[in-house]
DRENDO-1510 file (C-alpha; in Angstrom, 1 decimal, always signed):
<recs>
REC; n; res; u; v; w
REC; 1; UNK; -2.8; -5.7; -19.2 .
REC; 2; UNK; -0.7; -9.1; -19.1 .
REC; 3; UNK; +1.6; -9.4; -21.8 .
REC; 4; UNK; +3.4; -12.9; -21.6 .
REC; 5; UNK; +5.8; -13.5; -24.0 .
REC; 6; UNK; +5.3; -17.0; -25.3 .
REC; 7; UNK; +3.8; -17.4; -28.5 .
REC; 8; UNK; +0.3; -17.8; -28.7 .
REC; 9; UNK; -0.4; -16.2; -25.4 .
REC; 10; UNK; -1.4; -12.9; -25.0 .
REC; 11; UNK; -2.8; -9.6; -27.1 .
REC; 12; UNK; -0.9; -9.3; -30.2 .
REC; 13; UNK; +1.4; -6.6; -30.5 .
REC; 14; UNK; -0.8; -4.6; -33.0 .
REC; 15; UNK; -3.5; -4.5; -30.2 .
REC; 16; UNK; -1.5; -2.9; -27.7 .
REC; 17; UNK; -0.2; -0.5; -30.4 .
REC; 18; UNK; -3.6; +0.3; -31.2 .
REC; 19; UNK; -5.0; +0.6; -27.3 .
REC; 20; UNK; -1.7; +2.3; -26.1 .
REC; 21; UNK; -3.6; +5.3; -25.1 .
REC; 22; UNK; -5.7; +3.2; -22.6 .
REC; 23; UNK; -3.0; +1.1; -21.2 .
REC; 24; UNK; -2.5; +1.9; -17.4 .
REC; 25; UNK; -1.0; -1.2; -15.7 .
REC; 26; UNK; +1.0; -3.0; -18.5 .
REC; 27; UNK; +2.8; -6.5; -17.3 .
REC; 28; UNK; +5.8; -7.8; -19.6 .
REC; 29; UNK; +6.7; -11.5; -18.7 .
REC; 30; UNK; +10.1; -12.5; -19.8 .
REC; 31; UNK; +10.7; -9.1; -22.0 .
REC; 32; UNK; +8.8; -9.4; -25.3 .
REC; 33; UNK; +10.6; -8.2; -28.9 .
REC; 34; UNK; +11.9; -4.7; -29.2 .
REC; 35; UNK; +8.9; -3.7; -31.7 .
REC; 36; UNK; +7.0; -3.2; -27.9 .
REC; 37; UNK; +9.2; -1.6; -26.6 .
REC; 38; UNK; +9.4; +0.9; -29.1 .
REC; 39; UNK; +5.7; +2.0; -28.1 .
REC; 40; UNK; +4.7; +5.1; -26.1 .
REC; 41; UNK; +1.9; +4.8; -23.3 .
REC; 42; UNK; +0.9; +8.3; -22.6 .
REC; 43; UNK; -1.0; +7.4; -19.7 .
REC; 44; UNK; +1.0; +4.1; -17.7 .
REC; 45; UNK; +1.0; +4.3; -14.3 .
REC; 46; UNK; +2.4; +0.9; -13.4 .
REC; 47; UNK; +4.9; -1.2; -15.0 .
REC; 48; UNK; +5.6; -4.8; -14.3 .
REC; 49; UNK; +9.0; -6.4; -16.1 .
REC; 50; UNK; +9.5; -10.0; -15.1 .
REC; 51; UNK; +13.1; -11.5; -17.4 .
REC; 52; UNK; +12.8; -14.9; -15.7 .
REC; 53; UNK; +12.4; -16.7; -18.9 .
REC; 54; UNK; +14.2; -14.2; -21.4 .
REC; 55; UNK; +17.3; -16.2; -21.6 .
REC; 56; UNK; +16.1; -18.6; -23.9 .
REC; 57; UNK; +15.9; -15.8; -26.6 .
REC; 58; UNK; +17.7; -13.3; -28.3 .
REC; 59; UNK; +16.9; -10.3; -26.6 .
REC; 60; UNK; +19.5; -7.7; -26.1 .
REC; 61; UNK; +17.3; -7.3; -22.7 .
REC; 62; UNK; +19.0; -4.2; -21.2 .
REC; 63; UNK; +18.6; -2.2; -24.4 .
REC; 64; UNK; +14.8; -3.4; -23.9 .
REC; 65; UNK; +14.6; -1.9; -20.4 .
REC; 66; UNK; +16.3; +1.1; -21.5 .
REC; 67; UNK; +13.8; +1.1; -24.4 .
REC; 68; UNK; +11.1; +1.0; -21.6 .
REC; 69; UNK; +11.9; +3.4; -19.4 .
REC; 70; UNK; +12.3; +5.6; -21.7 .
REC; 71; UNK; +8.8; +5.7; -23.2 .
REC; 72; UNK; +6.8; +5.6; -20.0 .
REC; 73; UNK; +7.4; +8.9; -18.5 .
REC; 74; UNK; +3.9; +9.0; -16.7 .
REC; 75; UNK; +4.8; +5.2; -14.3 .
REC; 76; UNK; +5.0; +6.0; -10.8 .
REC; 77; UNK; +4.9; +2.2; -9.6 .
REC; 78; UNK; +8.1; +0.3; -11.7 .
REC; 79; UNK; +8.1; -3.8; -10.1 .
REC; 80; UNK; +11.5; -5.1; -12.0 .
REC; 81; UNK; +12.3; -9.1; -11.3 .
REC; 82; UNK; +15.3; -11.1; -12.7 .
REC; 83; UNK; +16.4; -7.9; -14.9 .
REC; 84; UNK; +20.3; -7.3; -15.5 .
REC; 85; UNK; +20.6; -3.8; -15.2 .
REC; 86; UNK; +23.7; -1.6; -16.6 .
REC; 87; UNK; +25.0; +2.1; -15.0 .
REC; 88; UNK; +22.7; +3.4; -18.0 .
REC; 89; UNK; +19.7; +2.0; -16.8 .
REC; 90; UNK; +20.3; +3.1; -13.4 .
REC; 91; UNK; +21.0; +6.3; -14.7 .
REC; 92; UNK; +17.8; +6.5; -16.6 .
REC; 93; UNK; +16.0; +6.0; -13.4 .
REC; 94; UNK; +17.4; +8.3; -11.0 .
REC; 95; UNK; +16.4; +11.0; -13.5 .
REC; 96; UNK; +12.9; +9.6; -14.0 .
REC; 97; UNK; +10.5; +12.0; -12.6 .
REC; 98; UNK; +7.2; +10.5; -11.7 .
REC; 99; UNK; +8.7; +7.2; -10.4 .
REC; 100; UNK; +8.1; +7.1; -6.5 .
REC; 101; UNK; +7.6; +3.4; -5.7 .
REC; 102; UNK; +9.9; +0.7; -6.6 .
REC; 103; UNK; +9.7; -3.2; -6.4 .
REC; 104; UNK; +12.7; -5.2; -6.8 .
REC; 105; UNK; +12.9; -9.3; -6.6 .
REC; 106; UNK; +16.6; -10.7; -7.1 .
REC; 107; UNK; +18.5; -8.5; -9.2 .
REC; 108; UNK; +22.3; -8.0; -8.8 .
REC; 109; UNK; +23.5; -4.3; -8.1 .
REC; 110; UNK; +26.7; -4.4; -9.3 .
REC; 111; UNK; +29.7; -2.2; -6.9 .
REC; 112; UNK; +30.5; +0.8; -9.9 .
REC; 113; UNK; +26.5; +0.9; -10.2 .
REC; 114; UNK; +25.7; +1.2; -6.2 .
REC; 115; UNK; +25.7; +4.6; -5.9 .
REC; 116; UNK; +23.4; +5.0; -8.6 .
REC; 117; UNK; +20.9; +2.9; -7.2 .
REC; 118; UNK; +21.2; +4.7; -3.8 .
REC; 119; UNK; +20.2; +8.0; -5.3 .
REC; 120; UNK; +17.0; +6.4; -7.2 .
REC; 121; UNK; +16.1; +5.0; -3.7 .
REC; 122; UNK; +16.4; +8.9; -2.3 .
REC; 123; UNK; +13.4; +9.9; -4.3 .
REC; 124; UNK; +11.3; +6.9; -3.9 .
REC; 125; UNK; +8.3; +6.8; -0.9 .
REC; 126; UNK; +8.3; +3.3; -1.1 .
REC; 127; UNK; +10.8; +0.8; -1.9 .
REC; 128; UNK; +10.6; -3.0; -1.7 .
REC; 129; UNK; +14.0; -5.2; -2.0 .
REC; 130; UNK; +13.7; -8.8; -2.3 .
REC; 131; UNK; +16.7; -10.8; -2.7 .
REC; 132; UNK; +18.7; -8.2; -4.2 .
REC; 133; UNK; +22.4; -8.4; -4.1 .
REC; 134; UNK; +24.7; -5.1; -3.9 .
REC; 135; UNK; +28.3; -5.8; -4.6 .
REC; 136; UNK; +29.3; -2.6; -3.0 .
REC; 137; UNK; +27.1; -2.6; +0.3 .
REC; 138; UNK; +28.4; +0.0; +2.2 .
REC; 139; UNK; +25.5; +3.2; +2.0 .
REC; 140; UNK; +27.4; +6.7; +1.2 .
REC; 141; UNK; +27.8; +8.0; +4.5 .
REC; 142; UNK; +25.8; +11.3; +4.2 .
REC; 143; UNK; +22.6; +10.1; +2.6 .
REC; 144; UNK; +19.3; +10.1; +4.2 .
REC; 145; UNK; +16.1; +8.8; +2.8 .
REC; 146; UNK; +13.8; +11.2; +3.5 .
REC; 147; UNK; +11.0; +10.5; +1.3 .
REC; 148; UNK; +10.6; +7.1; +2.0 .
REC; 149; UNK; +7.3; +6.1; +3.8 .
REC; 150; UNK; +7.2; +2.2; +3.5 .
REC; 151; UNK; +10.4; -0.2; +2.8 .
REC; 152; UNK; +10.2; -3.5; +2.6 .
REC; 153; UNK; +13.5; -6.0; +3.3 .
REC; 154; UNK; +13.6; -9.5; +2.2 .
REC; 155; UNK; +17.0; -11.5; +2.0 .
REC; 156; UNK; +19.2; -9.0; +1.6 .
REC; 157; UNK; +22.5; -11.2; +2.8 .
REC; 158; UNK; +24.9; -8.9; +0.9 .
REC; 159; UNK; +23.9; -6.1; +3.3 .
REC; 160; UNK; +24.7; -8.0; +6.6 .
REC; 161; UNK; +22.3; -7.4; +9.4 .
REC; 162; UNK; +24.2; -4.1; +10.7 .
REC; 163; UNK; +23.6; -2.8; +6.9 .
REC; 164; UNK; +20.2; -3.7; +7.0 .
REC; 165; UNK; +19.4; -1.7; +10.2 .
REC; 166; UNK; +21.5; +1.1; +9.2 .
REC; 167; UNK; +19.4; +1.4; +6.0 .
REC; 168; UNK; +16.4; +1.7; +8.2 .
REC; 169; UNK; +18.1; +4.1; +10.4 .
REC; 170; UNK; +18.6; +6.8; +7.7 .
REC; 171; UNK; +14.8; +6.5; +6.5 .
REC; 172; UNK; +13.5; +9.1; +8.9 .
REC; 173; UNK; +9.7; +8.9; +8.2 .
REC; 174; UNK; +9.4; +5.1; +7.7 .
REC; 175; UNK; +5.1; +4.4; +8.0 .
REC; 176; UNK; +5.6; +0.8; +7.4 .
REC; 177; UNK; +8.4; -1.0; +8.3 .
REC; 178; UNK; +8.6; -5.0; +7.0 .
REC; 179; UNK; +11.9; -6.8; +8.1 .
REC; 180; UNK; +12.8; -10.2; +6.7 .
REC; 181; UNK; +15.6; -12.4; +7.2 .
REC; 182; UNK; +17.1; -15.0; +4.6 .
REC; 183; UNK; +15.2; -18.2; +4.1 .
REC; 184; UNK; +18.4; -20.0; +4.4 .
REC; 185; UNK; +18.8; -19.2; +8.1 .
REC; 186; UNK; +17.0; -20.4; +11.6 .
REC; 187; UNK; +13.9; -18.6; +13.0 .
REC; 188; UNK; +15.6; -16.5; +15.3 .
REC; 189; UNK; +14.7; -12.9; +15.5 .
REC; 190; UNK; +17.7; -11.5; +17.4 .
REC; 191; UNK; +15.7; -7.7; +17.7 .
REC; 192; UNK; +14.9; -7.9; +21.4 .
REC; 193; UNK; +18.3; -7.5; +22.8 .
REC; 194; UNK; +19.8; -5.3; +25.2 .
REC; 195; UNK; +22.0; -3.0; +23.9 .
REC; 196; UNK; +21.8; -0.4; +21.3 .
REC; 197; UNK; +19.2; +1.5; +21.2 .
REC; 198; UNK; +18.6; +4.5; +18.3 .
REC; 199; UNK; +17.3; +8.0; +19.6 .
REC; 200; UNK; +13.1; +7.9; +20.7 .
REC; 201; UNK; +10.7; +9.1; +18.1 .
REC; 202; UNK; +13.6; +8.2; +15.4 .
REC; 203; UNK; +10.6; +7.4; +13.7 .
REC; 204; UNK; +7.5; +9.3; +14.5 .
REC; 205; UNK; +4.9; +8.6; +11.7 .
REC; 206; UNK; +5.7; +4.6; +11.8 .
REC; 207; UNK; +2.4; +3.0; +12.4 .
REC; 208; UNK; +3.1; -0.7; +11.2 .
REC; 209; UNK; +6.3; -3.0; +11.6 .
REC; 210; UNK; +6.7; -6.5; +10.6 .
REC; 211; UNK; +9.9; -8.4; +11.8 .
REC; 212; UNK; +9.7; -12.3; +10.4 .
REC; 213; UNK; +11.8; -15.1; +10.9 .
REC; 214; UNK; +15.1; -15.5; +9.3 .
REC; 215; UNK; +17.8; -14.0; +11.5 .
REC; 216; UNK; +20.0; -16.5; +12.8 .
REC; 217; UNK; +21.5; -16.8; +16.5 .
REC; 218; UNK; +25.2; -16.5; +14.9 .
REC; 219; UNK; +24.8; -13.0; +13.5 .
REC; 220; UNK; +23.8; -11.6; +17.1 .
REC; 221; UNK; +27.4; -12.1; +18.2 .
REC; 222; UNK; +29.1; -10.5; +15.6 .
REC; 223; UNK; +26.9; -7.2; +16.0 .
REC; 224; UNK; +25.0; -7.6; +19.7 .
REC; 225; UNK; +25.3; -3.5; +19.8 .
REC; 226; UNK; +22.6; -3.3; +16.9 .
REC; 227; UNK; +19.9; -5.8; +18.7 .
REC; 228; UNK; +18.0; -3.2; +20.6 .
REC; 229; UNK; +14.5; -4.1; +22.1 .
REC; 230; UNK; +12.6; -3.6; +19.6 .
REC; 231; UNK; +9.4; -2.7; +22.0 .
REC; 232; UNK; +11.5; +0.0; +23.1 .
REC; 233; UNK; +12.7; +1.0; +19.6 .
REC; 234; UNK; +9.7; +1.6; +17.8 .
REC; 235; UNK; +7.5; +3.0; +20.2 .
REC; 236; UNK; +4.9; +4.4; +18.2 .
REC; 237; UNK; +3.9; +1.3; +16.1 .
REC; 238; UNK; +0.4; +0.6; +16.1 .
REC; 239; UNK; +0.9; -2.7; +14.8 .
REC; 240; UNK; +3.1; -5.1; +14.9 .
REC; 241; UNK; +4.2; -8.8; +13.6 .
REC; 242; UNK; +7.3; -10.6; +14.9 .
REC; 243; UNK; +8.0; -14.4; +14.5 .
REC; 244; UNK; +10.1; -16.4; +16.4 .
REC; 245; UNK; +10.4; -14.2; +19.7 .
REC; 246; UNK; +12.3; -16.1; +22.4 .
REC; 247; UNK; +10.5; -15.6; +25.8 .
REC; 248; UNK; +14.4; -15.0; +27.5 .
REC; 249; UNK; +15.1; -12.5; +24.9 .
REC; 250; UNK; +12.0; -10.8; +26.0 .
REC; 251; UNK; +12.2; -11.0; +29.4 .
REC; 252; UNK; +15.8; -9.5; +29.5 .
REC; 253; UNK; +15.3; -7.3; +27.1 .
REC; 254; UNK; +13.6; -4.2; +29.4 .
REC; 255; UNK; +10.2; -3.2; +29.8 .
REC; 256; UNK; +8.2; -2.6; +26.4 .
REC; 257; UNK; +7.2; +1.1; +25.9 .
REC; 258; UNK; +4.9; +0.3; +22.5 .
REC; 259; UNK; +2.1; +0.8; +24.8 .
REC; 260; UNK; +0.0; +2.4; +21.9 .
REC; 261; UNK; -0.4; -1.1; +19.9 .
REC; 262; UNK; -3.7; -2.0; +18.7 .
REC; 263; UNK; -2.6; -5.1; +16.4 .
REC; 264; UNK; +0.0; -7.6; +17.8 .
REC; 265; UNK; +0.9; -10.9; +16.3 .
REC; 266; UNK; +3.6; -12.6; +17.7 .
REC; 267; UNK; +5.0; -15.9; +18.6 .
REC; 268; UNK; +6.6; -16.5; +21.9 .
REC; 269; UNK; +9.4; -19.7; +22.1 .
REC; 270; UNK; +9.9; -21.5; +25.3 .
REC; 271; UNK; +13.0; -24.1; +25.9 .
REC; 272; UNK; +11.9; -26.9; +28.4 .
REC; 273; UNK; +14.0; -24.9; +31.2 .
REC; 274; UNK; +12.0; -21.6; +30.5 .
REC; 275; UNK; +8.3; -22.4; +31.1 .
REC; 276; UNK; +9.0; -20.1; +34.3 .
REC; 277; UNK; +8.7; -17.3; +32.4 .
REC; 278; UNK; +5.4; -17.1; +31.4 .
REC; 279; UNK; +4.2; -14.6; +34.3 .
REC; 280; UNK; +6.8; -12.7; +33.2 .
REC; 281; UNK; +5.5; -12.6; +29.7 .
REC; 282; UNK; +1.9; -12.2; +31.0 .
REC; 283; UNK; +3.2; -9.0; +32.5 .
REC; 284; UNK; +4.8; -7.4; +29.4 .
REC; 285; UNK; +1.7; -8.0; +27.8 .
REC; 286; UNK; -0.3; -6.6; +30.1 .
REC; 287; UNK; +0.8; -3.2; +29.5 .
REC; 288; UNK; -0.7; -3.0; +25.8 .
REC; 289; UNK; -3.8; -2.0; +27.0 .
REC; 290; UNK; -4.7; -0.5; +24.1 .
REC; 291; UNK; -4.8; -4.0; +21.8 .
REC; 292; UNK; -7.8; -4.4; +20.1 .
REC; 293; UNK; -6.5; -7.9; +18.0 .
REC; 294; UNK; -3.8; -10.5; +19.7 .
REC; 295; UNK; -3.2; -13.3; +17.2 .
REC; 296; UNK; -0.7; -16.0; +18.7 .
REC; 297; UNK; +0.9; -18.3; +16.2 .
REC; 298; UNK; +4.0; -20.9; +15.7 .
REC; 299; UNK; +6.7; -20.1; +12.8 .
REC; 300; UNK; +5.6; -21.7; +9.3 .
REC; 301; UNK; +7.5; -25.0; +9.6 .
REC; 302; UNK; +8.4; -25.1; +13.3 .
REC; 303; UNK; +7.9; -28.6; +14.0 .
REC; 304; UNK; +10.2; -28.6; +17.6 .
REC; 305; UNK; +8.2; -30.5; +20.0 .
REC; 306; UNK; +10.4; -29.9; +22.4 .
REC; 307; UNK; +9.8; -25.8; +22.5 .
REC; 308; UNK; +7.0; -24.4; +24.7 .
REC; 309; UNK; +3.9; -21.6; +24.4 .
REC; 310; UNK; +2.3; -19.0; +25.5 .
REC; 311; UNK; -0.3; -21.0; +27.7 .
REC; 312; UNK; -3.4; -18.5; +28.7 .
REC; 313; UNK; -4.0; -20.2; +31.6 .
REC; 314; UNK; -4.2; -18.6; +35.0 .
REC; 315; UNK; -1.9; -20.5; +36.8 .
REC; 316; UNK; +0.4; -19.1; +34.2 .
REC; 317; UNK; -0.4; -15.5; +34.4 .
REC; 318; UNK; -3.4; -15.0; +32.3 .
REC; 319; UNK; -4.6; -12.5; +34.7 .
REC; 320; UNK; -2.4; -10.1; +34.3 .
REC; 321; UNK; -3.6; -8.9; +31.3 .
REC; 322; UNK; -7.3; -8.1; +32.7 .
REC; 323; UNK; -6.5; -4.4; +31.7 .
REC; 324; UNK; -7.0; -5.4; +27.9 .
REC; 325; UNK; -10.4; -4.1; +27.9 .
REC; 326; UNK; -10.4; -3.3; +24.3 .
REC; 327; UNK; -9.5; -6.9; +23.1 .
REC; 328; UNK; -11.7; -7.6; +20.4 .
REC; 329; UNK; -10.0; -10.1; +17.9 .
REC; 330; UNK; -8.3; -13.2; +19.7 .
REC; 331; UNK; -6.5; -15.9; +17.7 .
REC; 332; UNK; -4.9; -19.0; +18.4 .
REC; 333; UNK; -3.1; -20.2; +15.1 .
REC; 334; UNK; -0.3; -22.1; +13.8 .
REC; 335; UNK; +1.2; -22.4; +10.3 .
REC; 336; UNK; +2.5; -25.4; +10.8 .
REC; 337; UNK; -0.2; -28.2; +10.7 .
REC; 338; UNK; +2.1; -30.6; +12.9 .
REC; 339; UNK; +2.2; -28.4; +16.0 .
REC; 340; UNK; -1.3; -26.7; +15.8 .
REC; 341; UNK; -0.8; -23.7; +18.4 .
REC; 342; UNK; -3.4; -24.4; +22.1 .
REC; 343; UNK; -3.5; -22.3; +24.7 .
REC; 344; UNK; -4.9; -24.7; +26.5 .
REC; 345; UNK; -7.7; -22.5; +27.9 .
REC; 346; UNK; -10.1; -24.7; +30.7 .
REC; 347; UNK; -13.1; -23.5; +32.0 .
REC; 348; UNK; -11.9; -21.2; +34.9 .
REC; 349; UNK; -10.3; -19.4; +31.3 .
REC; 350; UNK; -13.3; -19.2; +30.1 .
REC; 351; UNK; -15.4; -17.7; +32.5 .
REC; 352; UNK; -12.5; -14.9; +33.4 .
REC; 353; UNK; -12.4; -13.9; +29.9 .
REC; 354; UNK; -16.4; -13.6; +29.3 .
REC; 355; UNK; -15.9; -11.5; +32.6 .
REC; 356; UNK; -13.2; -9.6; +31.8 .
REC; 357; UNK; -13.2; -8.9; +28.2 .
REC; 358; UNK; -16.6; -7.8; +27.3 .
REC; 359; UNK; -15.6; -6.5; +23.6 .
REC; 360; UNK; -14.2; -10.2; +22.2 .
REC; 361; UNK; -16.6; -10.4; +19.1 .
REC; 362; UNK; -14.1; -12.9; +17.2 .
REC; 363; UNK; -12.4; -16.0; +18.6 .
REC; 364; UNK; -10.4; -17.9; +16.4 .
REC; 365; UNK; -8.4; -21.4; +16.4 .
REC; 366; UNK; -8.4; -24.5; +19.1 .
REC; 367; UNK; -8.8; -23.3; +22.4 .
REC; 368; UNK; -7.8; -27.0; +24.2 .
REC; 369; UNK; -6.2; -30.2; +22.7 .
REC; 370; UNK; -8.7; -32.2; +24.7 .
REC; 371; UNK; -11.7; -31.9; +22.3 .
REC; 372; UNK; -14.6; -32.6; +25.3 .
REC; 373; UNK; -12.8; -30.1; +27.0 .
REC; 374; UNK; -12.6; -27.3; +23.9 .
REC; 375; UNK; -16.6; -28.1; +23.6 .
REC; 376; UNK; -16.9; -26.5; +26.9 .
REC; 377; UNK; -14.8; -23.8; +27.3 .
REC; 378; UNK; -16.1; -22.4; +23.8 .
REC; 379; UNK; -20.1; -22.9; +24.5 .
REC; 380; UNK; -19.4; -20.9; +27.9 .
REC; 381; UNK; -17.5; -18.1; +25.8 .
REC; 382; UNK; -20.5; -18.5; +22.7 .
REC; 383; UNK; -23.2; -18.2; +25.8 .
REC; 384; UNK; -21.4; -15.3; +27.6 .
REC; 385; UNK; -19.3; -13.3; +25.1 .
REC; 386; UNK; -21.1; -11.4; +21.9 .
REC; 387; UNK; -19.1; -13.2; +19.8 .
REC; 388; UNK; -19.6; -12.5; +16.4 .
REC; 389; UNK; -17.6; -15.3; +14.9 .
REC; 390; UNK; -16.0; -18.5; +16.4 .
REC; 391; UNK; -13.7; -20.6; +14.1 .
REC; 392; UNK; -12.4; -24.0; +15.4 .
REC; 393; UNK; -10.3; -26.3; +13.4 .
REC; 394; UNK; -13.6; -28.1; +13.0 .
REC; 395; UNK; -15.4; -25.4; +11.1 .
REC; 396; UNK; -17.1; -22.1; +11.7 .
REC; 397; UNK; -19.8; -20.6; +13.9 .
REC; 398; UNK; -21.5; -17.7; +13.3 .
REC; 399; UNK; -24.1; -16.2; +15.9 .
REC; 400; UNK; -26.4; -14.4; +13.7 .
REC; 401; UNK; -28.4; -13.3; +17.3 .
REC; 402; UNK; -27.6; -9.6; +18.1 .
REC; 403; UNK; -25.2; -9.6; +14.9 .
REC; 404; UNK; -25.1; -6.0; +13.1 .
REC; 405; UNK; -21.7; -6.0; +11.3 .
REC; 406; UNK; -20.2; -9.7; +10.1 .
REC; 407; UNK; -16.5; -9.8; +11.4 .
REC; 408; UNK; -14.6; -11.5; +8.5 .
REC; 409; UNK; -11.9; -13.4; +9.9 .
REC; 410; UNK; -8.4; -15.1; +7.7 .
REC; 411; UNK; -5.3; -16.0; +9.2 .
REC; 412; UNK; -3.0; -13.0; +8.6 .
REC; 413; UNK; -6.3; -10.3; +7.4 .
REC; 414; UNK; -8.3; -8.9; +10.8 .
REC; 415; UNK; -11.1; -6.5; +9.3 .
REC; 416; UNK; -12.4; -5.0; +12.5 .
</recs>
């Protein structure tokens, strides 16, 4: 239920007095009067509290909250946005007991209230932070984070890069790992240097990490130690996205032990001196042999003409990678509409990959910036591979001969 708090909008307050009982996903848009909050609901599961508009009213907003948390004993999922939360609130939560998931977009921790917030992420299994500001950032020295099984970090400047990491380094049994940098900063991910490298099998159960743009060259010099390869790092990750990769970073970074991969999505960045290094990529690719989907894409808003691809071609290297026998899904795509990502496949492309990788059932994006030329390649890979779906920027193709199950293809959503 969607409660905005505009006049007009929404169930009247009477309603959700009377349907209380049935209420199990309530959302409260900028914090309505205090009569709500003075409900119980017996049986919430998820609470959604969004103050982005509450300061054009009277609301004595953290008494709300406190209100709230207090009357839904039952919420395991709590997503709080814009909320200005005092050491009570924080001490409400910590002795919540159901809550185990936590969703946080820009809210200010301030330093007395730090360690508070610290022990209410102990208990938590998943945790996202977006844009939240800690005044004190330091983490107590002795605390793990046991419980946690997916975290998700977006923005959080206050922490630093080194905080960041260590956060990660004390969550044991991380599943799902999702690393964002500030918005405000260049597309460098600075993950793939040599250096320090945490323990093997730090984290054992991760199956999915996500490293996007957002860190920026700068920060790599203050803290180089904490920029280990990150193919080397988490070597048990079954899939993984990172944007912004350079290829030199790669390429001196050590061989990739994430041999286990089945999902990869990643963009690799070429300056006009380091088009060399392609074979070199081809071969740390090649040893991912169990990759089912390879999606390569450009950085949303990357509109540098001047920086290089991945080019399958193989002149380049492409044949390197004949040991991907499972490759299923490939993609070819580009966020940014200026710079549409081409491999440049040609037909000596095309007929190594219908010979080589028998499983491709979905191809997606433009295949060669000559459109005569993309005609050809992709009616030799329609007539030789048992594609089950082709998408061009052009439209889609569907071959509905020897189809059984429909691949549904999106850019960022593989359902194989």
């Amino acid at each position: 239920m969607h409660y905005p708090v505009y006049k007009g909008f929404g169930p009247h307050s009477d309603d959700i007095y009377q349907h209380r009982h049935l209420i199990h996903d309530l959302s409260l848009v900028g914090l309505p009067g205090i009569e709500l909050a003075k409900f119980k609901y017996p049986v919430l599961r998820k609470l959604t509290i969004d103050d982005g508009e509450a300061s054009r009213y009277n609301y004595s907003r953290q008494d709300i909250f406190l209100e709230l948390t207090e009357r839904f004993p039952l919420v395991v999922d709590l997503n709080i946005m814009f909320i200005k939360l005092s050491s009570l609130s924080w001490l409400t939560l910590s002795a919540h007991q159901h809550l185990t998931k936590l969703s946080m977009y820009d809210i200010w921790i301030y330093g007395t209230d730090a360690p508070m917030f610290w022990e209410v992420c102990k208990k938590l299994g998943s945790l996202s932070l977006r844009h939240v500001t800690i005044d004190a950032g330091a983490i107590p020295s002795a605390m793990v984070f046991d419980r946690l099984l997916s975290l998700s970090i977006d923005g959080m400047t206050s922490l630093g890069i080194r905080g960041q990491l260590d956060f990660i380094l004390r969550c044991p049994n991380l599943e799902n790992v999702e690393w964002i940098g500030t918005r405000f900063l260049d597309n460098v991910v600075p993950v793939l240097k040599s250096g320090y490298i945490p323990p093997k099998q730090r984290w054992p159960r991760l199956n999915m990490l996500t490293i996007h743009q957002g860190f920026q060259e700068a920060d790599e010099s203050k803290d180089p130690e904490y920029f280990g390869p990150t193919l080397q790092v988490w070597s048990t990750s079954i899939l993984l996205v990172v944007t912004g990769v350079l290829a030199r970073d790669v390429v001196e970074g050590g061989p990739w032990t994430c041999q286990r991969l089945r999902d990869l999505k990643i963009c690799f960045l070429f300056g006009e001196s380091e088009r060399d290094l392609q074979q070199a990529i081809f071969e740390h690719l090649s040893k991912l042999t169990q990759l089912v989907s390879l999606e390569m894409h450009i950085p949303e808003g990357d509109t540098n003409e001047e920086e290089g691809i991945l080019e399958f071609r193989l002149e380049n290297g492409l044949g390197k990678l004949v040991g991907l026998r499972q490759l299923r899904t490939l993609i070819f795509d580009a966020c940014s509409t200026i710079k549409p990502y081409c491999p440049q496949l040609g037909m000596d492309e095309a007929r190594w990959i219908a010979t080589n990788w028998k499983r491709l059932k979905t191809l997606h994006g433009l295949l060669n910036d000559d459109s005569y030329e993309d005609t050809k390649v992709r009616e030799v890979l329609y007539h030789n591979c048992k594609l089950f779906h082709t998408k061009t920027e052009r439209g889609t193709v569907t071959r509905q001969k020897e189809m059984v199950s429909p691949v549904l293809l999106m850019y960022g959503e593989h359902f194989i």
